[in-house]
N, C-alpha and C positions, 0 to 999 in steps of 0.2 A: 740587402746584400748579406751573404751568409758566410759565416771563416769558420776553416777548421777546428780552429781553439773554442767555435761554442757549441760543438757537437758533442752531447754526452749521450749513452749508450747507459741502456739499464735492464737486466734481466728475472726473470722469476722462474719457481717451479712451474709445471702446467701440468695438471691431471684431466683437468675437460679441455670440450674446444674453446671454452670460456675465456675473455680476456680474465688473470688473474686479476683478484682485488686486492690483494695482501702479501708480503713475502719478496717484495721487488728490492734489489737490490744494485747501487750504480756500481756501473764496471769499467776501473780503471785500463785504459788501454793505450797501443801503439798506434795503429792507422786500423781502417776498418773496409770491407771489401763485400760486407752481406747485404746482397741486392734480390729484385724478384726481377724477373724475366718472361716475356710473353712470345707465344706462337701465331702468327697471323698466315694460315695459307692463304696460298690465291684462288680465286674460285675460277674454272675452267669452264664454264658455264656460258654458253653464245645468244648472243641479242641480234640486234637487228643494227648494232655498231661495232665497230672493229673495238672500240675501250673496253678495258675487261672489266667487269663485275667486284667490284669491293670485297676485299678475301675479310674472312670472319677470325678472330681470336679462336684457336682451338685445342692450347696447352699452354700451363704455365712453369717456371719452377722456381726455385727459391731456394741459394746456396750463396755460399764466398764465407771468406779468413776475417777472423780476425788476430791482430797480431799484436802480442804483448810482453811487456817485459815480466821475466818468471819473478812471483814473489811467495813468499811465505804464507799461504794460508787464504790469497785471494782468490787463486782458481783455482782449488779442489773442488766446488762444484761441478766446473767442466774436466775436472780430469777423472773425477767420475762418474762422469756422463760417454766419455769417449774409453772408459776401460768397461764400460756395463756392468758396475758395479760398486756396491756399496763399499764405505769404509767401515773398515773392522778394525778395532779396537789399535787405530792410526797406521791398518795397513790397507792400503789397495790391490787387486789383484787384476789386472788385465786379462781383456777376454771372456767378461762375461756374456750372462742372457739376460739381465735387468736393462731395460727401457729406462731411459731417463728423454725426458722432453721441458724445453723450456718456449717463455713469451720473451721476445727483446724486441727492445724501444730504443729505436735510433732517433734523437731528438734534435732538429737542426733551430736551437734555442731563440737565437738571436731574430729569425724570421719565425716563428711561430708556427714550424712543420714536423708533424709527429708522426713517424713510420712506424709501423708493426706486424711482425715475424711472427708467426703462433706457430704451434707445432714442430720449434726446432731442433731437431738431433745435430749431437756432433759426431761427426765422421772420418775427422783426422786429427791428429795432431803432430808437429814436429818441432821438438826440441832440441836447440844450439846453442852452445855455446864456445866460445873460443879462447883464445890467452889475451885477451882484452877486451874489456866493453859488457855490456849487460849479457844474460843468458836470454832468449828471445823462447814463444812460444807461440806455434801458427797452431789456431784452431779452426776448424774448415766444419761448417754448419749447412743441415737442409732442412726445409722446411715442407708445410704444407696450409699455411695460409697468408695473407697479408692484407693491408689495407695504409689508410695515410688519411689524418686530418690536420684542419688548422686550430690552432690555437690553445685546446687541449690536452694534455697528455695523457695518454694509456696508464702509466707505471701510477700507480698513488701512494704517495710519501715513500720514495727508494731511499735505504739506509745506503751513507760513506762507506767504502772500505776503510778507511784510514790512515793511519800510518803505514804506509807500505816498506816492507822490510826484504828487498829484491836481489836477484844472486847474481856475482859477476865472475870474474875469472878468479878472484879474491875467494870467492865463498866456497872453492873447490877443497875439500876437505884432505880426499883421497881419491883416487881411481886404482880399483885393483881389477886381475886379472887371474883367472882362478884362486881368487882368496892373496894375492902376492899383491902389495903394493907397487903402482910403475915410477912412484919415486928413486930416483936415482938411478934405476936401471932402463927406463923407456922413457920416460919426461913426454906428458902428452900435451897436444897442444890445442889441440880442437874435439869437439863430440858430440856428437847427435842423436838421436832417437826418435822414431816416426814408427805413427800407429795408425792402419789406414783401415777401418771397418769394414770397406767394401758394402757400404750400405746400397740398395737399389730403391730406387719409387719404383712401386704396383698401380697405375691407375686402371679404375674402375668406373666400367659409363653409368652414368649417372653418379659421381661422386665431385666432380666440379671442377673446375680450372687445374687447380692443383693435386698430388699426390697424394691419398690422406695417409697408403701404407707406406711406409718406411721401413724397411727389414736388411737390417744389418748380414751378410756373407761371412764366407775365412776371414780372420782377421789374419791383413799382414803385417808384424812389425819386424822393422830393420832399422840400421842408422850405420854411423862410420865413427872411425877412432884415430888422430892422426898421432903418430909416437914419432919421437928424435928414433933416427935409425943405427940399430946398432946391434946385437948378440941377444936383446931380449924379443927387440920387434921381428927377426929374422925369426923366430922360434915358434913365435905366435902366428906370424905367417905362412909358416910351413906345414899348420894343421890344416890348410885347406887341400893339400898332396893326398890326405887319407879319410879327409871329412868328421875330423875328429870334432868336438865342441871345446868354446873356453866360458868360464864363468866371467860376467862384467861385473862391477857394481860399483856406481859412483856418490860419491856424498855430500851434502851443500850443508854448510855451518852459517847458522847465521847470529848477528851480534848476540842475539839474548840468549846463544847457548844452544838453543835447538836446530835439531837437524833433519834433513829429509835425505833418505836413501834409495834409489833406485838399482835393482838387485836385476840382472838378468842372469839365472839361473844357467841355460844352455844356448849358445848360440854360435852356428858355424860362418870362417870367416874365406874372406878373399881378396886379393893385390896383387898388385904387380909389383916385379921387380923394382925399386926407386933409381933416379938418377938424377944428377944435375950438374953444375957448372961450376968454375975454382969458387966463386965467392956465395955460392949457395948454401946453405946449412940442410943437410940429407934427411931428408921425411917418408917415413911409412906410411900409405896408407892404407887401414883396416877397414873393408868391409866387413857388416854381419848382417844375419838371418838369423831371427830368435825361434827355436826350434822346440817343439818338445814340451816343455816347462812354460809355465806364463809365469811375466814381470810381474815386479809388485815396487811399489813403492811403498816407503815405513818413514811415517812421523817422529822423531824420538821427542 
């Protein structure tokens, strides 16, 4: 019998189709959703009986979330796998052309069942956080291979993350709004961001069950920003009348001092009017579209 608590999850770079032999690393997570999936048509084909003919396997794919709580330093791999691109000297920039591909081993420990994902790209991400509770972060993978044995594992000798040092409503530093702090004038309560690659599979006959090409499309990212409403959030709201941009940029502190910044440089927004009832507390809420300019996030 298998529990949740002995499922660990371990991933590595991959530059062949080669299961990695080095570089694996376990990945602390939330719940997990990365499955393979099969095509079986029916075969239309007439016998000499009314029962139909055994339909064959004739596509596969390989996708789902995984979802985790954000921490310091544990998923920049995959945050720079889902912006396509390398870190520079502790900046990221979303919206690359760099391919990143990883191996993950979903390992159900306790019964001795070892899953494996080759070929995985990440193809979304969304990150939440609100005025209590951990910041979360859904990362949405596909692949192009898989397979499952007993008893031995794929990953050999995956390094701990460690100490994990994670952000909550506490680790919010600042959120500004063209460069202006919405301390004391907008008091935000909620905030998101989603990056969706728009990746596609290409299959190719004769290239096998699954997908091997992966080719990322536009990248769209957007997200929402919710403000106490009042004279700042009415102002911010009303660039959407002339399609003007505002600058984001939010900051997470964490105990030992360092920080991580997510800067969205242009991004146009939109809402409705708010409303609510005598004992309700009045909330804006801000959509956006990041325009123009691509994100970055900065390590300090």
């Amino acid at each position: 019998m298998s529990r949740g608590s002995k499922i660990q999850i371990a991933y590595a770079p991959q530059t062949t189709e080669e299961v990695p032999q080095t570089g694996w690393k376990i990945l602390p997570y939330k719940s997990n959703g990365l499955t393979a999936s099969f095509e079986n048509t029916d075969s239309e084909t007439i016998t000499d009986s009314r029962i139909q003919q055994a339909g064959l396997v004739t596509s596969g794919s390989l996708s789902g979330d995984i979802e985790v709580e954000f921490a310091k330093d544990a998923y920049d791999d995959f945050l720079s796998a889902v912006a396509c691109n390398e870190w520079d000297d502790n900046t990221l920039t979303f919206g690359g052309d760099v391919v990143k591909k990883f191996a993950v081993e979903v390992a159900f420990k306790d019964v001795g069942i070892f899953h494996y994902y080759g070929g995985t790209r990440i193809n979304t991400l969304e990150l939440a956080l609100s005025d209590s509770g951990y910041a979360s972060a859904k990362f949405g993978f596909m692949g192009s291979d898989y397979k499952n044995q007993n008893d031995t594992a794929y990953s050999k000798s995956p390094t701990n993350a460690g100490k994990l040092q994670r952000v909550t409503a506490l680790s919010v530093e600042d959120i500004q709004i063209d460069g202006v702090t919405t301390k004391g004038v907008a008091c935000a309560t909620e905030f998101s961001f989603k990056i969706d690659n728009n990746i596609q599979e290409q299959k190719c006959l004769g290239g096998g069950i699954f997908a091997k090409n992966l080719l990322e499309m536009m990248a769209k990212m957007e997200g929402s920003l919710t403000l106490a409403y009042g004279k700042k959030a009415q102002e911010i709201i009303n660039k959407q009348m002339t399609g003007a941009t505002v600058a984001i940029a939010i900051t997470f502190k964490f105990p030992d001092g360092s920080k991580y910044t997510l800067n969205i440089p242009k991004a146009q927004v939109n809402g409705e009017t708010p409303s609510g009832g005598m004992n309700d507390l009045i909330t804006q809420a801000v959509n956006y579209t990041v325009v123009e300019q691509a994100p970055t996030i900065t390590k300090a």
